[in-house]
Biopython code that builds the backbone (N, CA, C, O; Angstrom):
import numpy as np
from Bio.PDB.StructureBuilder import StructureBuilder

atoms = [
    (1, "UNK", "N", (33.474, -19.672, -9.191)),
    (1, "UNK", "CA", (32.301, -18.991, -9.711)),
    (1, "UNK", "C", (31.881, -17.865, -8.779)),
    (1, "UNK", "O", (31.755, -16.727, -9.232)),
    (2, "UNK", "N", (31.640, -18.155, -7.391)),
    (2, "UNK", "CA", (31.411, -17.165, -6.680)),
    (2, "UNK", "C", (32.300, -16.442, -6.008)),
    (2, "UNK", "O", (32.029, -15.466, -5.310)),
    (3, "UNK", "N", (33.401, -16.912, -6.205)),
    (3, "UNK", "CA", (35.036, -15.828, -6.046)),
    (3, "UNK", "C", (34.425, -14.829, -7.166)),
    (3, "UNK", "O", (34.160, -13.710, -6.728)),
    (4, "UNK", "N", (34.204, -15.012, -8.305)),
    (4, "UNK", "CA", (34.384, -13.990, -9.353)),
    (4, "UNK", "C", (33.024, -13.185, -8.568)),
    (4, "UNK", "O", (33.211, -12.318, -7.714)),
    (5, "UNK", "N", (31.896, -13.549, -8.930)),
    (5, "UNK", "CA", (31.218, -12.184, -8.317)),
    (5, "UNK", "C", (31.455, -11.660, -7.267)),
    (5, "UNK", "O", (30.953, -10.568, -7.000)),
    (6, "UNK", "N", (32.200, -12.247, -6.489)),
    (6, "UNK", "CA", (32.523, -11.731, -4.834)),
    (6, "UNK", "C", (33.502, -10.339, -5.475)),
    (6, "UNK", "O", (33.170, -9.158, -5.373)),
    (7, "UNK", "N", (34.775, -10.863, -6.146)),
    (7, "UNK", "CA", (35.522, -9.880, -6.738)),
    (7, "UNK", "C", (34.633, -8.834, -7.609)),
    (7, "UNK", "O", (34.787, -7.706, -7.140)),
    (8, "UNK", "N", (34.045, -8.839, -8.353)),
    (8, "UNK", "CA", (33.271, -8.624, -8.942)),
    (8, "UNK", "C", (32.601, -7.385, -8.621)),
    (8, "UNK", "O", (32.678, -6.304, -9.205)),
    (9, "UNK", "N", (31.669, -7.840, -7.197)),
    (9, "UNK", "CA", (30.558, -6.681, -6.545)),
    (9, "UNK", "C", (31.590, -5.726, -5.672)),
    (9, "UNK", "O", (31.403, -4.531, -5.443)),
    (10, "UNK", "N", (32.876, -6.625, -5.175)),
    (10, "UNK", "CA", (34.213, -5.277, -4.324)),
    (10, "UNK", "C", (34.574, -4.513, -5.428)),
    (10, "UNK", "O", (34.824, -3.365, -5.060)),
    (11, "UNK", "N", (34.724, -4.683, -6.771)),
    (11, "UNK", "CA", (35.351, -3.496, -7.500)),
    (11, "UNK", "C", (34.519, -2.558, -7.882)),
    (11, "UNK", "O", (35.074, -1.473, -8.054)),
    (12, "UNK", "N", (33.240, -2.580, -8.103)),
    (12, "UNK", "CA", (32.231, -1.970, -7.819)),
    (12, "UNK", "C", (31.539, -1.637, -7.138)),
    (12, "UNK", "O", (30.402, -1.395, -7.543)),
    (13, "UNK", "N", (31.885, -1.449, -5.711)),
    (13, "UNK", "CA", (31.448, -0.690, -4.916)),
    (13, "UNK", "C", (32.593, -0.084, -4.446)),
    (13, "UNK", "O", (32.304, 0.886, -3.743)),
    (14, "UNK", "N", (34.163, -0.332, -4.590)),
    (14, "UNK", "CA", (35.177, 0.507, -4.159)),
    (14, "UNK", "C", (35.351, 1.305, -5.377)),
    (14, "UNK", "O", (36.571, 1.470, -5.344)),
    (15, "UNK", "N", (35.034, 1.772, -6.189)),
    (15, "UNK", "CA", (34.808, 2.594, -7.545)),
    (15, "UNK", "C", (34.186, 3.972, -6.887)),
    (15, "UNK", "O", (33.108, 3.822, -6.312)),
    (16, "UNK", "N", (34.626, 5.009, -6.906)),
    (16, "UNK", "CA", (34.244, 6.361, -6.455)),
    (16, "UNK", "C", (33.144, 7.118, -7.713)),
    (16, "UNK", "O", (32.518, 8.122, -7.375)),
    (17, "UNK", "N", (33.004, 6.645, -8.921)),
    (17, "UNK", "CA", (32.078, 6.376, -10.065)),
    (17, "UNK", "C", (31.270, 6.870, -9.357)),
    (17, "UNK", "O", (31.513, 6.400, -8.246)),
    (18, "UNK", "N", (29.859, 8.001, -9.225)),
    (18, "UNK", "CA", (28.714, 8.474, -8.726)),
    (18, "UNK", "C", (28.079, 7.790, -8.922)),
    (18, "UNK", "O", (27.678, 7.156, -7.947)),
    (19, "UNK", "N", (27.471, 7.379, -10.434)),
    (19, "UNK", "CA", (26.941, 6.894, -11.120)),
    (19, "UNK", "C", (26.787, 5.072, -10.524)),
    (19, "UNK", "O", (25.665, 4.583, -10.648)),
    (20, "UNK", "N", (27.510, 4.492, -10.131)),
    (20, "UNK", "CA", (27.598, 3.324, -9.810)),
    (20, "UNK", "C", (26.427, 2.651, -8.438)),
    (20, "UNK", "O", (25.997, 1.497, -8.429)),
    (21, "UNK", "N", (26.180, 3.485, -7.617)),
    (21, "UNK", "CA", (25.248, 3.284, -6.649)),
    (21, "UNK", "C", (23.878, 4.000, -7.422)),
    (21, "UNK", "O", (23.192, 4.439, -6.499)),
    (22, "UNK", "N", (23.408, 4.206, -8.330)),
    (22, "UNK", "CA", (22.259, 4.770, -9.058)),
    (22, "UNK", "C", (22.324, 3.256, -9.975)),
    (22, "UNK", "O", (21.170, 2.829, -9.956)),
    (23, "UNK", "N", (22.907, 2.622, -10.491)),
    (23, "UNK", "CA", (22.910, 1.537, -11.445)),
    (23, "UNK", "C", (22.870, 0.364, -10.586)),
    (23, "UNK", "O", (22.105, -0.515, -10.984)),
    (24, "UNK", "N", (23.593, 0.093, -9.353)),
    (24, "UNK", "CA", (23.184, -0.694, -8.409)),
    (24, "UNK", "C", (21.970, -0.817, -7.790)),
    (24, "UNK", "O", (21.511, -1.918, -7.485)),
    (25, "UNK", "N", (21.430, 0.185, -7.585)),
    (25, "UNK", "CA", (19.734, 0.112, -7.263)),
    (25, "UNK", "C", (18.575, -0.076, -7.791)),
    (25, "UNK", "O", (17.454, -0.442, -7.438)),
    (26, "UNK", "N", (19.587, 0.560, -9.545)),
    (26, "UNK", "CA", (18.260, 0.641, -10.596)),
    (26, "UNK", "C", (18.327, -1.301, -11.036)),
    (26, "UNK", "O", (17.429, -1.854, -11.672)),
    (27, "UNK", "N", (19.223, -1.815, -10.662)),
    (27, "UNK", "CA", (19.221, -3.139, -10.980)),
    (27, "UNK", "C", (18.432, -3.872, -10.081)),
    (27, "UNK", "O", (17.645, -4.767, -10.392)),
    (28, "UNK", "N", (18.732, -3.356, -8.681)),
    (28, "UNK", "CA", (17.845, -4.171, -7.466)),
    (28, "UNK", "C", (16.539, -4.048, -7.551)),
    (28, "UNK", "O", (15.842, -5.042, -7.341)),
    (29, "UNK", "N", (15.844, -2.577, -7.936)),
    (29, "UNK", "CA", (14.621, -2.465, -8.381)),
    (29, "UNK", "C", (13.801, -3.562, -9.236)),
    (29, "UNK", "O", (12.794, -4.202, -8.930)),
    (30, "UNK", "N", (14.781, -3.557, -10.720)),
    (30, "UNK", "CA", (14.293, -4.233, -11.602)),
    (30, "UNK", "C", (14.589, -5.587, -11.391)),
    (30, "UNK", "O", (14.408, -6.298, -12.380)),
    (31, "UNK", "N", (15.045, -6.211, -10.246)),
    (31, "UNK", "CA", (15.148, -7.859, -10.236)),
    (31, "UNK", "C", (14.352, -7.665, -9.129)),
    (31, "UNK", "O", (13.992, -8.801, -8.819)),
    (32, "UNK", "N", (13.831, -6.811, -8.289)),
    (32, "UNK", "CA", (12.489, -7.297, -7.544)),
    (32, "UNK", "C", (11.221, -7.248, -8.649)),
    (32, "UNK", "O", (10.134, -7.826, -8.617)),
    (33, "UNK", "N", (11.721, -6.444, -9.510)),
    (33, "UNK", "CA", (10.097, -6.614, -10.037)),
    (33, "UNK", "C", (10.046, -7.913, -10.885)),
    (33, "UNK", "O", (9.001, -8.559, -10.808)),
    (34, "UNK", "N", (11.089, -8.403, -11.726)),
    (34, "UNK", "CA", (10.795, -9.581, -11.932)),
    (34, "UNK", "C", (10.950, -10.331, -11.102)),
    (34, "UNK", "O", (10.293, -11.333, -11.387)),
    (35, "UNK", "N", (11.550, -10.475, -10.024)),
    (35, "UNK", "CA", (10.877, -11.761, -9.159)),
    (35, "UNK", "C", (9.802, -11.656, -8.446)),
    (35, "UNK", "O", (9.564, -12.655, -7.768)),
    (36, "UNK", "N", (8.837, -10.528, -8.331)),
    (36, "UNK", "CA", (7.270, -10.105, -8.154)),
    (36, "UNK", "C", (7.036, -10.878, -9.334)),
    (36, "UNK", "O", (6.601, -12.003, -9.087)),
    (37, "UNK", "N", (7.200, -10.603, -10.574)),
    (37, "UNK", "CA", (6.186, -10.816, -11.548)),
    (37, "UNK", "C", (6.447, -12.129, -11.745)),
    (37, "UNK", "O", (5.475, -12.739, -12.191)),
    (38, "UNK", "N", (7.614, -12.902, -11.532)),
    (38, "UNK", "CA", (7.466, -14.361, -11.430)),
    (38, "UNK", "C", (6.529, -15.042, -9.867)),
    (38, "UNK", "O", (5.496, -15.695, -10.019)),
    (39, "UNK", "N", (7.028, -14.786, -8.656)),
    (39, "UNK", "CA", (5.772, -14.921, -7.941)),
    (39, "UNK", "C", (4.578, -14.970, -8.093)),
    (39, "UNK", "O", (4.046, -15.920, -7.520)),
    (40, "UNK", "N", (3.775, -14.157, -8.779)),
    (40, "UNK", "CA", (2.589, -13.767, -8.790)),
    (40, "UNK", "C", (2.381, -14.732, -10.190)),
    (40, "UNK", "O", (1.221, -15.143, -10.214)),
    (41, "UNK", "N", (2.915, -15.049, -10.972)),
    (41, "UNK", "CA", (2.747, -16.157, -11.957)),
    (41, "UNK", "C", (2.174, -17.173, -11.093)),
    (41, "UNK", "O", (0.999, -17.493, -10.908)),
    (42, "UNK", "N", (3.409, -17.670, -10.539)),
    (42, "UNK", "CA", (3.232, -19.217, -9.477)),
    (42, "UNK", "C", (2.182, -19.199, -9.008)),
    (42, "UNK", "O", (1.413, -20.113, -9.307)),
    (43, "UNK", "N", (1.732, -18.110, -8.057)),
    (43, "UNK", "CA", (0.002, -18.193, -7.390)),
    (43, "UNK", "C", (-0.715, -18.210, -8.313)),
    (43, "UNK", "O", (-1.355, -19.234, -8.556)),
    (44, "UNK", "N", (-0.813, -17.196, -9.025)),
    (44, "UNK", "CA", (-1.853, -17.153, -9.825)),
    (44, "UNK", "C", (-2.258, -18.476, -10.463)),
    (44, "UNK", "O", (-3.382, -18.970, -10.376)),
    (45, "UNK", "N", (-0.959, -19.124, -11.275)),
    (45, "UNK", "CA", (-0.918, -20.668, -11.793)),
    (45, "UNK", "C", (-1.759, -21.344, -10.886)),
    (45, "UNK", "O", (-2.755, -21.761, -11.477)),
    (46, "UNK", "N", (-1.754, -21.592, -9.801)),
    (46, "UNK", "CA", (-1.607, -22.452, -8.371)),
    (46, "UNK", "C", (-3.341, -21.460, -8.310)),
    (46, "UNK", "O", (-4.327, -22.187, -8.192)),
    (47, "UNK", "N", (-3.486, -20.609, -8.354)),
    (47, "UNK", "CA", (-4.942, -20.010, -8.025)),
    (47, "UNK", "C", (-6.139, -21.001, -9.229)),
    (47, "UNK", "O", (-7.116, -21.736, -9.091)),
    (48, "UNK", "N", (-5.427, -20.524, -10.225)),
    (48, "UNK", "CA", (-6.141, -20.194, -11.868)),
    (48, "UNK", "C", (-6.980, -22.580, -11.820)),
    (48, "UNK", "O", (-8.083, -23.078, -12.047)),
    (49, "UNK", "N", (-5.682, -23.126, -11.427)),
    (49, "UNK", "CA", (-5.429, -24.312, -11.391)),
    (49, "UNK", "C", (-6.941, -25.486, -10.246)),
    (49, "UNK", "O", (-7.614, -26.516, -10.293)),
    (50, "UNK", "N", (-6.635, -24.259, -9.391)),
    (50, "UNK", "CA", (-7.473, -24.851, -7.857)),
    (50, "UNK", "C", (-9.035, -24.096, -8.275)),
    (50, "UNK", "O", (-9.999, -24.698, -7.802)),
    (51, "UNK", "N", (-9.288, -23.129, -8.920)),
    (51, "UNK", "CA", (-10.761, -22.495, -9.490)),
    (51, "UNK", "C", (-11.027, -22.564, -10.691)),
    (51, "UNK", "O", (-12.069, -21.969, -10.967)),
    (52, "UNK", "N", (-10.525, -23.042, -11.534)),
    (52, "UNK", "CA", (-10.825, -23.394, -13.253)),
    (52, "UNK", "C", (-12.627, -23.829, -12.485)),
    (52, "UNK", "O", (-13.665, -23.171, -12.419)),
    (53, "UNK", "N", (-12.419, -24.615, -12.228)),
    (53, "UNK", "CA", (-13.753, -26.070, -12.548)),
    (53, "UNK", "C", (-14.925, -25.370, -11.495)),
    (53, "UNK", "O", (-16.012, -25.949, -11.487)),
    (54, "UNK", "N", (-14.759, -24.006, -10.491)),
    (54, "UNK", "CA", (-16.139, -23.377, -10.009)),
    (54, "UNK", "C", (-17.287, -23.080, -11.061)),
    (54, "UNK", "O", (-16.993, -23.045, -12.256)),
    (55, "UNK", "N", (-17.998, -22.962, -10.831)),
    (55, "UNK", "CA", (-19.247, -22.825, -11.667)),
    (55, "UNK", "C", (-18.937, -21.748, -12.549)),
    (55, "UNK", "O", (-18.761, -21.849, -13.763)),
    (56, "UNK", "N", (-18.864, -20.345, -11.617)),
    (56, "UNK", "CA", (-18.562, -18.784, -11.867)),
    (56, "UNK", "C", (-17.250, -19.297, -12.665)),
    (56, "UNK", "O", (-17.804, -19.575, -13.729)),
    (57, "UNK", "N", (-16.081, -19.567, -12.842)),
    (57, "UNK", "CA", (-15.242, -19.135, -13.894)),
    (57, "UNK", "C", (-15.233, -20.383, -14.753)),
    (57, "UNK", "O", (-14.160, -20.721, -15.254)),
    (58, "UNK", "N", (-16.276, -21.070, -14.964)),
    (58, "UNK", "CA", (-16.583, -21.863, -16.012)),
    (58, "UNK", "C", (-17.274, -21.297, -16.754)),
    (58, "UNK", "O", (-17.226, -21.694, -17.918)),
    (59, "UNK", "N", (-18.147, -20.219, -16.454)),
    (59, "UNK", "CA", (-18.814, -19.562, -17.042)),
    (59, "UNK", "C", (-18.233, -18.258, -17.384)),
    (59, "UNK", "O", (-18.647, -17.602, -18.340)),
    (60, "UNK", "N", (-17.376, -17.910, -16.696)),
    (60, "UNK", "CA", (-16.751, -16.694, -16.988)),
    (60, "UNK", "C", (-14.706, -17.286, -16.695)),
    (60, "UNK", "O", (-13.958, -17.519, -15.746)),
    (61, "UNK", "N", (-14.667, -17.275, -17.824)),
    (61, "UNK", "CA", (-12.873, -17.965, -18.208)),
    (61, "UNK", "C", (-12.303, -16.473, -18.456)),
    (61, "UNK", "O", (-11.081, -16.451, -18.607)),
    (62, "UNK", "N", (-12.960, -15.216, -18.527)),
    (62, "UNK", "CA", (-12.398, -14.651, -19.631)),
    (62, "UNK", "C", (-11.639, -13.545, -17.883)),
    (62, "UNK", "O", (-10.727, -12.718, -17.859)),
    (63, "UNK", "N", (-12.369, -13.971, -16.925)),
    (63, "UNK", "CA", (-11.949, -13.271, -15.302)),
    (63, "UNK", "C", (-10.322, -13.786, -15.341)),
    (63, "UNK", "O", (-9.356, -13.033, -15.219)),
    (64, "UNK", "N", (-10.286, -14.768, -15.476)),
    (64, "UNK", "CA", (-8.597, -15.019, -15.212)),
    (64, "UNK", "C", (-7.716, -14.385, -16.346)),
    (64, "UNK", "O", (-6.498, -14.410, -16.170)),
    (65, "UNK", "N", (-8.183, -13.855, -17.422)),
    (65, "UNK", "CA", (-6.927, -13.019, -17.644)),
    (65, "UNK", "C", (-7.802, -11.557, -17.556)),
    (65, "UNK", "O", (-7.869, -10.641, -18.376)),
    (66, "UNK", "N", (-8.152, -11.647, -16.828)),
    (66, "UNK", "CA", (-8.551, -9.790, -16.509)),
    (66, "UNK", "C", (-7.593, -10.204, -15.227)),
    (66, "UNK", "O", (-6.464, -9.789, -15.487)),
    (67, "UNK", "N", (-7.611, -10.826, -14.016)),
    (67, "UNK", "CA", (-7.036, -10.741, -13.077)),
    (67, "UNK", "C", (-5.790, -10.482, -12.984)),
    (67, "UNK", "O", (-5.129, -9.772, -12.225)),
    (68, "UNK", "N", (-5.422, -11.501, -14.315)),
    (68, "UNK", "CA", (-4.102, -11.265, -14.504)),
    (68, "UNK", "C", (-3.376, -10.166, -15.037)),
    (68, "UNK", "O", (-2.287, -9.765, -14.627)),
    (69, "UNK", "N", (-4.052, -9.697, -15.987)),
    (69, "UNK", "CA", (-3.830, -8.207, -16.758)),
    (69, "UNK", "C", (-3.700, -7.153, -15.627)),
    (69, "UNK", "O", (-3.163, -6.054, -15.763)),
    (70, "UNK", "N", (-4.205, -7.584, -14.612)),
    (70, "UNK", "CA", (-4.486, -6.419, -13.665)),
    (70, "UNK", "C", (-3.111, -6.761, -12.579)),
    (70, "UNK", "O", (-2.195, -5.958, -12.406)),
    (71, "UNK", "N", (-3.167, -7.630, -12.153)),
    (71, "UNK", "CA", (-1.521, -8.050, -11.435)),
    (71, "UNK", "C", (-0.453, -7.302, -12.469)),
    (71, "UNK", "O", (0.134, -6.402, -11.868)),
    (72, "UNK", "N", (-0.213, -7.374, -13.273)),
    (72, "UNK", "CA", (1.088, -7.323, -14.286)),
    (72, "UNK", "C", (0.961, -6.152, -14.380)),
    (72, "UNK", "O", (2.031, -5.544, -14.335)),
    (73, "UNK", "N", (-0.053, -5.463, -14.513)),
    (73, "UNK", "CA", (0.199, -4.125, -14.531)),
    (73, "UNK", "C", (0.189, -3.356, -13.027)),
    (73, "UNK", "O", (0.345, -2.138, -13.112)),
    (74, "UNK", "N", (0.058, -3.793, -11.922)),
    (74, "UNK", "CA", (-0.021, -3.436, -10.564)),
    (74, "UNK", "C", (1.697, -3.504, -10.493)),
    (74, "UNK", "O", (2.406, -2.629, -9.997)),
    (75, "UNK", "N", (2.139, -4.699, -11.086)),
    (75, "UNK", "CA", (3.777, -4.717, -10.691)),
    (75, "UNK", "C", (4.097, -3.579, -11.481)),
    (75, "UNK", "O", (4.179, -2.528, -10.846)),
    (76, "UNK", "N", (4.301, -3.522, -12.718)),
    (76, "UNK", "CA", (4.689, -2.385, -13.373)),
    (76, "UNK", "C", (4.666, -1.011, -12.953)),
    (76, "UNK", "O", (5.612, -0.231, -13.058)),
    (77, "UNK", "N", (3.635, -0.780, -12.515)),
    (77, "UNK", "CA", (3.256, 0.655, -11.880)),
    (77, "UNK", "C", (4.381, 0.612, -10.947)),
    (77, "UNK", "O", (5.320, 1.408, -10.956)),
    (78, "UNK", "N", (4.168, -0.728, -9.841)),
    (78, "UNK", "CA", (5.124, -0.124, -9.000)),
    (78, "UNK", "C", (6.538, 0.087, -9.124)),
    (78, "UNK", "O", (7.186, 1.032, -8.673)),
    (79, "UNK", "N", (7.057, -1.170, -9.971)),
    (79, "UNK", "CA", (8.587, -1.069, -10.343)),
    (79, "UNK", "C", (8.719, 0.201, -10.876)),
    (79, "UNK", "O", (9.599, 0.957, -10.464)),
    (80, "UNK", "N", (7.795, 0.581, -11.912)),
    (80, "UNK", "CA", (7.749, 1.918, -12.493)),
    (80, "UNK", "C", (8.378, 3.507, -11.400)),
    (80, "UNK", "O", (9.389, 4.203, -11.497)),
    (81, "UNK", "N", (7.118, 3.541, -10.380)),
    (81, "UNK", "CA", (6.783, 4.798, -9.329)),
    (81, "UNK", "C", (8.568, 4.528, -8.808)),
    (81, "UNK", "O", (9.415, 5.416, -8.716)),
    (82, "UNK", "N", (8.788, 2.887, -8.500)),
    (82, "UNK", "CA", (10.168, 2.855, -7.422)),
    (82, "UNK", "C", (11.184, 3.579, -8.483)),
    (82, "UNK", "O", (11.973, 4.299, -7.871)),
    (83, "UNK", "N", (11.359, 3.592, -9.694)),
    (83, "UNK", "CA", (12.356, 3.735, -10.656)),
    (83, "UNK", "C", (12.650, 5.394, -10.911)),
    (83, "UNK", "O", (13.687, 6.001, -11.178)),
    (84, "UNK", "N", (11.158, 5.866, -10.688)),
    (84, "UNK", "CA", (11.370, 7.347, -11.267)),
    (84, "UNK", "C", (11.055, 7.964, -9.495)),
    (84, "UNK", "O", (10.924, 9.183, -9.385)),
    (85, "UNK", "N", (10.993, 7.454, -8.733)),
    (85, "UNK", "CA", (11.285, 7.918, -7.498)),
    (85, "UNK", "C", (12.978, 8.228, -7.289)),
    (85, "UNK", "O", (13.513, 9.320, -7.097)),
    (86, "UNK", "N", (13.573, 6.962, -7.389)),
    (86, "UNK", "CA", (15.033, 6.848, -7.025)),
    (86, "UNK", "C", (15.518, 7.868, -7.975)),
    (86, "UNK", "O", (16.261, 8.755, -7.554)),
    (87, "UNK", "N", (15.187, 7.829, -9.144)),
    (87, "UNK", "CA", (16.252, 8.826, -10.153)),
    (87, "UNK", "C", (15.614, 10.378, -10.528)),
    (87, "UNK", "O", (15.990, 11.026, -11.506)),
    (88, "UNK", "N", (14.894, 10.698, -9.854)),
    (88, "UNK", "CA", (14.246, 11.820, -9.226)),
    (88, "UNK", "C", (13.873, 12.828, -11.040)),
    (88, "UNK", "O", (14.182, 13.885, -11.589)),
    (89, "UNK", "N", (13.194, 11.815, -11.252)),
    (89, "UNK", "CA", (12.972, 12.553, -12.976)),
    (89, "UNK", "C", (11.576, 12.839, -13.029)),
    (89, "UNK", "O", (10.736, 11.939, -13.064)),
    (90, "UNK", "N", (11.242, 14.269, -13.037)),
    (90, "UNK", "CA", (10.085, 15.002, -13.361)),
    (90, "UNK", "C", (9.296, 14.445, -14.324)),
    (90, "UNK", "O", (8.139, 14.034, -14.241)),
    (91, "UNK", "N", (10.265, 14.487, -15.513)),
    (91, "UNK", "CA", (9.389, 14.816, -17.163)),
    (91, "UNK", "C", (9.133, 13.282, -17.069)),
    (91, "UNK", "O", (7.992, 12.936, -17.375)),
    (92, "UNK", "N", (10.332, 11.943, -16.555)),
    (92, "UNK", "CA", (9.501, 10.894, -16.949)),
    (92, "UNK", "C", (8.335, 10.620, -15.906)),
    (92, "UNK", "O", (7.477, 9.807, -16.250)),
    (93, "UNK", "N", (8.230, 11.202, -14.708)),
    (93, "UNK", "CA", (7.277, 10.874, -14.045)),
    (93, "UNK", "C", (5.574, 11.647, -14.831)),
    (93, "UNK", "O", (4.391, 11.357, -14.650)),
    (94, "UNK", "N", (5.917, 12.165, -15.265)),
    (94, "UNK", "CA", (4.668, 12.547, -16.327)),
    (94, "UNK", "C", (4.311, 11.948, -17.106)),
    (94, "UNK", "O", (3.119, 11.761, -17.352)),
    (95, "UNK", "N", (5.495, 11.364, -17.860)),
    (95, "UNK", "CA", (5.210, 10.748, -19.333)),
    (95, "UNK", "C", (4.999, 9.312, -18.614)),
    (95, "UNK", "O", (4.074, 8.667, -19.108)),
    (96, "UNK", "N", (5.433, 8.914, -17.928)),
    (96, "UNK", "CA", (5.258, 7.255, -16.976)),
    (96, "UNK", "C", (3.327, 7.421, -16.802)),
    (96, "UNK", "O", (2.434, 6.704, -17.252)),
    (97, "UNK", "N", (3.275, 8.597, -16.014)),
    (97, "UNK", "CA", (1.670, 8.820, -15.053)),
    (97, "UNK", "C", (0.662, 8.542, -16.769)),
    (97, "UNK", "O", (-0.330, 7.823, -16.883)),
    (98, "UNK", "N", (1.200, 9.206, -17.673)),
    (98, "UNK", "CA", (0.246, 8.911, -18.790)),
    (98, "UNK", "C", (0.319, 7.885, -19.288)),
    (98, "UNK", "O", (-0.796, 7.463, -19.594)),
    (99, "UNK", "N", (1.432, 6.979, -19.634)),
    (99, "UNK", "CA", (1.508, 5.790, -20.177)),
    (99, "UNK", "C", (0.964, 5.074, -19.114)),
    (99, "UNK", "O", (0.558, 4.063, -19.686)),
    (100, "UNK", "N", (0.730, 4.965, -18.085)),
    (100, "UNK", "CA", (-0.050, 4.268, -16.891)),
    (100, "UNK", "C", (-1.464, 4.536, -16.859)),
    (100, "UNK", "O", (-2.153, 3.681, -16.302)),
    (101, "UNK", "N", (-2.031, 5.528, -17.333)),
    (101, "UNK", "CA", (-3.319, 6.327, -17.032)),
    (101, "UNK", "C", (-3.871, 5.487, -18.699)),
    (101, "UNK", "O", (-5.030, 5.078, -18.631)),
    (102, "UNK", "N", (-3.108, 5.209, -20.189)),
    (102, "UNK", "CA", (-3.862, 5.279, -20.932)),
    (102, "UNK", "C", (-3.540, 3.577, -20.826)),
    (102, "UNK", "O", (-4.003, 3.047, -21.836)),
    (103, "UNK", "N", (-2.946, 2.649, -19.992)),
    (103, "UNK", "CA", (-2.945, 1.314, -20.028)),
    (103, "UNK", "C", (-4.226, 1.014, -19.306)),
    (103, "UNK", "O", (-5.200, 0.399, -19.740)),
    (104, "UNK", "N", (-4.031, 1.621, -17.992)),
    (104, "UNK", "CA", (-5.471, 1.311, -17.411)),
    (104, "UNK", "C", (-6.603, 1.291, -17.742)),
    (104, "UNK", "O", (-7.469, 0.441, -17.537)),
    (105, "UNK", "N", (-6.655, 2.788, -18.580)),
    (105, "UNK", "CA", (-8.674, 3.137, -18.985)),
    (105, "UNK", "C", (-8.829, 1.798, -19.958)),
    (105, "UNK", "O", (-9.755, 1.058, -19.626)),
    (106, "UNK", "N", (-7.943, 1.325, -21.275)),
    (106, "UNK", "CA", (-7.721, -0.153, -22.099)),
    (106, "UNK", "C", (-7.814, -0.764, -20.891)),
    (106, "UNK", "O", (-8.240, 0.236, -20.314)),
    (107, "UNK", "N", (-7.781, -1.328, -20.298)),
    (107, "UNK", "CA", (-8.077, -2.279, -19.247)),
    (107, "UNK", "C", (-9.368, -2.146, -18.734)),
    (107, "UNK", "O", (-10.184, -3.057, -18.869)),
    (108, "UNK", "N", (-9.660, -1.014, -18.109)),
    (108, "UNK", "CA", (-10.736, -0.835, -17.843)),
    (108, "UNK", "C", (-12.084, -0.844, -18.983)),
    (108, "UNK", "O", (-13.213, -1.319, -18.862)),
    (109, "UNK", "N", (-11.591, -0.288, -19.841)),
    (109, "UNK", "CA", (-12.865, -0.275, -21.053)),
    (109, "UNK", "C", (-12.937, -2.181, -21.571)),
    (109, "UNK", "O", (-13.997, -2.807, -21.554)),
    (110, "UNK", "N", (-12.006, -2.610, -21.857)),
    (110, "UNK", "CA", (-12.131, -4.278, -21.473)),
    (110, "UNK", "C", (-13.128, -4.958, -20.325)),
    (110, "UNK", "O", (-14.082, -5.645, -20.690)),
    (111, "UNK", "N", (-12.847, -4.724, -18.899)),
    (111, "UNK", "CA", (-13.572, -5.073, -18.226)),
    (111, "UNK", "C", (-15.002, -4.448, -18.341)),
    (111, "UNK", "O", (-15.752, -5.233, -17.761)),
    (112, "UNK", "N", (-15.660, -3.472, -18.790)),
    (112, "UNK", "CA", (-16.564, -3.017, -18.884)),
    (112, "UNK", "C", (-17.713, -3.895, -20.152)),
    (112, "UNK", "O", (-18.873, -4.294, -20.044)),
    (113, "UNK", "N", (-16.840, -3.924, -21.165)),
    (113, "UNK", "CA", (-16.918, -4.381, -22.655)),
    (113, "UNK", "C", (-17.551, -5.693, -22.473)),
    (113, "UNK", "O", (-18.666, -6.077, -22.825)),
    (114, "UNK", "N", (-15.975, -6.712, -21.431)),
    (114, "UNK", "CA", (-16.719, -8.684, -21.167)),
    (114, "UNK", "C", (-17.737, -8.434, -19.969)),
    (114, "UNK", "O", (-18.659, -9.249, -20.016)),
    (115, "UNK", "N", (-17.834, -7.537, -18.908)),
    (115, "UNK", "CA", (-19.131, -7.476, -18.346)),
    (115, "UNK", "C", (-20.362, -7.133, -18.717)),
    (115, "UNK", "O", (-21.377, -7.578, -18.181)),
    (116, "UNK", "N", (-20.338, -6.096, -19.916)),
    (116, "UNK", "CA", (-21.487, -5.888, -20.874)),
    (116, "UNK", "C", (-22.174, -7.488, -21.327)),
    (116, "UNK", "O", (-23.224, -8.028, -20.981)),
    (117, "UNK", "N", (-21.151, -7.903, -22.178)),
    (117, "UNK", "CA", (-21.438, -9.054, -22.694)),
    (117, "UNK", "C", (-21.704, -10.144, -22.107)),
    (117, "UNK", "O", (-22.676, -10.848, -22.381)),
    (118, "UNK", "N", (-20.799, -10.403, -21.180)),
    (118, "UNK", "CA", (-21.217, -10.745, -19.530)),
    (118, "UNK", "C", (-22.950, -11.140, -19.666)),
    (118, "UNK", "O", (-23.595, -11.441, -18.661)),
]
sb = StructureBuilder()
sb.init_structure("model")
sb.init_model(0)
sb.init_chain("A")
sb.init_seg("    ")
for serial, (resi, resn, name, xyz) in enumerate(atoms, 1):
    if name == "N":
        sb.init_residue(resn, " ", resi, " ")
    sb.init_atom(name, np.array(xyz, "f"), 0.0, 1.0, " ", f" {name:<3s}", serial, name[0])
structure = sb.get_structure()
């Protein structure tokens, strides 16, 4: 099993392919960000678990998925910024900055909205 990926990761990196060290990174990127976004599950679980029963988020349940909404999108941004950093792309770093800019203010107009009501 691990003969084969051993073989596996040597034929792909002895490959003169340009392209091959841009797909190797863009992969390492995206398996840190899911194993960020699985981490931050576990605590959070392990957080959400140990503060359910405080007074404050008995009264306010609706904080743990704002917290969380707000983690998941903190990873994103960053896997995001690392992705269009490495592959040095203008136009998506624009179109990324807006799809980031109009997730947040929805987030933000949420938190504003359950603190109103709050």
């Amino acid at each position: 099993m691990f003969e084969n990926l051993i073989n596996f990761y040597q034929q792909i990196i002895l490959q003169k392919n340009p392209l091959v060290p841009a797909i190797v990174s863009v992969s390492i990127i995206l398996s840190i960000g899911v194993m960020a976004w699985w981490v931050f599950n576990l605590v959070f679980r392990f957080f959400k678990k140990r503060y359910k029963d405080t007074p404050y988020f008995v009264k306010n349940n609706r904080v743990f998925n704002m917290l969380r909404k707000a983690g998941h999108y903190s990873i994103l941004l960053l896997v995001g910024v690392g992705l269009i950093n490495l592959l040095k792309v203008s136009n998506m770093e624009k179109i990324f900055s807006a799809f980031m800019i109009v997730l947040f203010a929805l987030f933000f107009n949420t938190i504003a909205r359950d603190l109103i009501i709050i």
